[in-house]
C-alpha positions in Angstrom: 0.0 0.0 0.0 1.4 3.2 -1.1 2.8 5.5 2.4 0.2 8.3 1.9 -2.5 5.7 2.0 -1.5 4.5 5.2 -1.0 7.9 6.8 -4.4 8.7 6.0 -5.8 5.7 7.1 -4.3 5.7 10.5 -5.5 9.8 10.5 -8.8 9.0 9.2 -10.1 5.4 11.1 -9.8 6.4 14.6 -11.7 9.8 14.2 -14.4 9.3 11.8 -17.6 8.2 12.7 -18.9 5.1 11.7 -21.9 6.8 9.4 -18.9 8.6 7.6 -16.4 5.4 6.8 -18.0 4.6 3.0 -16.7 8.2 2.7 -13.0 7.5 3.9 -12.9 4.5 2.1 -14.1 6.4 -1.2 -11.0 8.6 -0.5 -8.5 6.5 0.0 -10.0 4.5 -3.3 -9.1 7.2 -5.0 -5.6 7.9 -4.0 -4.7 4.6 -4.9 -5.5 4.5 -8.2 -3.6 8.3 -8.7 -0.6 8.2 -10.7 2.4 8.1 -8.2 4.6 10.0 -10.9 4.2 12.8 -12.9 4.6 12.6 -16.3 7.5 14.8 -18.5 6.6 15.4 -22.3 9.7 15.4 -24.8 9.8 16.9 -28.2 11.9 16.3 -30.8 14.8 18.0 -31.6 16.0 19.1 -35.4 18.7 16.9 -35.5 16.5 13.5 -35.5 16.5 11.6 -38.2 13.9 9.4 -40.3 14.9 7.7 -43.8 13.9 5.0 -45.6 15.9 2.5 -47.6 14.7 0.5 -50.9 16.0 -1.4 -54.1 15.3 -1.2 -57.6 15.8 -3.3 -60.9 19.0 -0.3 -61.1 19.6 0.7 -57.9 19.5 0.5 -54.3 18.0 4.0 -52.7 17.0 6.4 -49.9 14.3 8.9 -49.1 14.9 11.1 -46.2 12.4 13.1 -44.4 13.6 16.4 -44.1 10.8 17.9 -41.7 8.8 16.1 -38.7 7.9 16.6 -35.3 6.0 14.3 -32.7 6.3 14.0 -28.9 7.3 11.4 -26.4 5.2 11.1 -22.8 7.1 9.3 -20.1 6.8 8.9 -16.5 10.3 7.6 -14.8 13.7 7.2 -16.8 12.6 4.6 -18.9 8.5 4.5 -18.6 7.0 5.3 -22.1 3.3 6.6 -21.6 2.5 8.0 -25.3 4.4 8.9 -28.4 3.1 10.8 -32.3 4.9 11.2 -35.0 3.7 13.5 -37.9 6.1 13.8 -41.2 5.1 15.9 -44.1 4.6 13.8 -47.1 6.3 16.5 -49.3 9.8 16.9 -47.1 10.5 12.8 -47.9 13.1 13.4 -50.6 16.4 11.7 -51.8 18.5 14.9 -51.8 20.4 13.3 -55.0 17.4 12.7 -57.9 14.8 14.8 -58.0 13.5 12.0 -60.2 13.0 10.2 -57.2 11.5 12.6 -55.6 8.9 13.1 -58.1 8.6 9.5 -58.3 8.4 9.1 -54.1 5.3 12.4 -53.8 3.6 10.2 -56.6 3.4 7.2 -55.0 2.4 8.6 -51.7 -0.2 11.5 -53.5 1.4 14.5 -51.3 -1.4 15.9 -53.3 -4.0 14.5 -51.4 -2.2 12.9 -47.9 -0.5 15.8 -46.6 1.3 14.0 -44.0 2.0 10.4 -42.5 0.8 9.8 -39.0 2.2 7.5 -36.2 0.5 7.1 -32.8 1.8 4.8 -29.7 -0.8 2.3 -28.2 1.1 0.1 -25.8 5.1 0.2 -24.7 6.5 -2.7 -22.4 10.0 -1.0 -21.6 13.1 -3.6 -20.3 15.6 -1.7 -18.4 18.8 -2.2 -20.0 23.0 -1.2 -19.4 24.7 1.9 -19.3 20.8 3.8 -18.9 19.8 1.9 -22.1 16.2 0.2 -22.4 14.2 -1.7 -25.0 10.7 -0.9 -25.7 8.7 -3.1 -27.6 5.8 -1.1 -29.3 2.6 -1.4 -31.0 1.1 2.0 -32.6 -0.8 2.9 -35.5 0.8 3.9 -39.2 -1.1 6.0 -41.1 -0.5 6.3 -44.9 -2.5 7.7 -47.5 -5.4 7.0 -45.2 -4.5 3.8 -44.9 -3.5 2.7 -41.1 -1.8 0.1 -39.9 -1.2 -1.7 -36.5 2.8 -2.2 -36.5 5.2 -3.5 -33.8 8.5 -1.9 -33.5 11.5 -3.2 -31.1 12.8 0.4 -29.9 16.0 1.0 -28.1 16.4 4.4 -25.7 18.8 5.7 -24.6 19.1 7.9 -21.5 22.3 10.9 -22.4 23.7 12.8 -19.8 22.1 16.2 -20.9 18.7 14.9 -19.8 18.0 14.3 -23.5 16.6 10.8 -25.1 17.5 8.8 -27.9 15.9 6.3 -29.6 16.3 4.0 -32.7 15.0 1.1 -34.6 13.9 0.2 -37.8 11.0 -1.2 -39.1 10.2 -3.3 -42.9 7.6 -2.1 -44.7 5.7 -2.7 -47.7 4.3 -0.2 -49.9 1.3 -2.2 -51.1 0.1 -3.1 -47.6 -0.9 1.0 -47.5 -2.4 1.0 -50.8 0.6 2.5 -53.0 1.7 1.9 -55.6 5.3 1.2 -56.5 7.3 3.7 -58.4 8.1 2.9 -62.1 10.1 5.6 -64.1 11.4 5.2 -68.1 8.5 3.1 -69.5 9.1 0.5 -67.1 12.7 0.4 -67.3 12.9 1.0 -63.9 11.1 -1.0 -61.1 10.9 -0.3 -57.6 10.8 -3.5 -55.3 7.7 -3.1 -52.6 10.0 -3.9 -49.6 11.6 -1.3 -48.0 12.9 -0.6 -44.6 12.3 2.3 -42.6 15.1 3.3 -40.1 14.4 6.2 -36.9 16.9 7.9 -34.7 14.8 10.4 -32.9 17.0 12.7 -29.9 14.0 14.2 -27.7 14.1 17.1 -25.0 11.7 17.7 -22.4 9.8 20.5 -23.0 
């Protein structure tokens, strides 16, 4: 039982009346279920980093997402409570080929999905080493409309400055959101419909 429950209790029992004990108990019901730690939001910082790797009937390649932002709740130094993500569509380029580019903002209609969505529903944190942990995660994707349940193995990292870090990487298909894979020169060239997507996100608390 937590200790404020107990103080109470012992101030509470030996004063109260009988007639007024289904309101003590009411009381100390609810203190029990209160959260016993506050909760610190984190933000991310410019310098994370999202990309996504592919191949090609040419060429491997890579996409990067030059914008984002999203927010990490946690309670404790390795408690994960929440976490979004929201990336423009239009800021996932290649920085080489604009070909791609074009080619990437087709297949994921920028036009008409302005941005790809990520939401946390359940994080079972193991404590690691060295302030490491390993989250395993289940949110919701959202692409194009379409929205998948995922599970990503996520690794955080607690850095001296009081700032987070965490990475992973996670395969996905491009078909199982309703795209459809880039083709460029008649056909010439072929995207494949596995690709990987790879996170290092540094968060601050706000």
């Amino acid at each position: 039982m937590h200790p404020s429950t107990v103080f109470l209790q012992n101030l509470i029992y030996p004063t109260m009346r009988s007639s007024f004990r289904p309101f003590a108990f009411f009381v100390l019901g609810v203190l029990m279920v209160l959260p016993t730690q506050a909760q610190t939001t984190y933000t991310f910082l410019p310098d994370s980093e999202l990309w996504i790797e592919g191949t090609s009937n040419k060429s491997d390649w890579t996409v990067h997402a030059t914008e984002m932002e999203g927010a990490v709740q946690m309670s404790g130094a390795d408690a994960i409570e929440s976490a979004t993500l929201t990336v423009p569509s239009q800021q996932i380029v290649s920085n080489k080929s604009t070909i791609m580019d074009r080619l990437m903002h087709k297949t994921l209609m920028v036009d008409q999905h302005a941005n790809i969505t990520y939401e946390l529903t359940h994080a079972n944190v193991e404590p690691g080493d060295g302030g490491t942990f390993q989250a395993f995660t289940r949110g919701n994707l959202t692409i194009a409309e379409t929205t998948n349940e995922i599970e990503v193995v996520v690794t955080g990292e607690a850095m001296d400055d009081g700032r987070y870090r965490f990475t992973g990487s996670h395969p996905l298909k491009m078909t199982d959101y309703g795209l459809t894979t880039p083709v460029a020169m008649f056909g010439a060239l072929r995207t494949a419909d596995d690709t990987v997507v790879h996170f290092n996100f540094v968060v601050a608390s706000e």
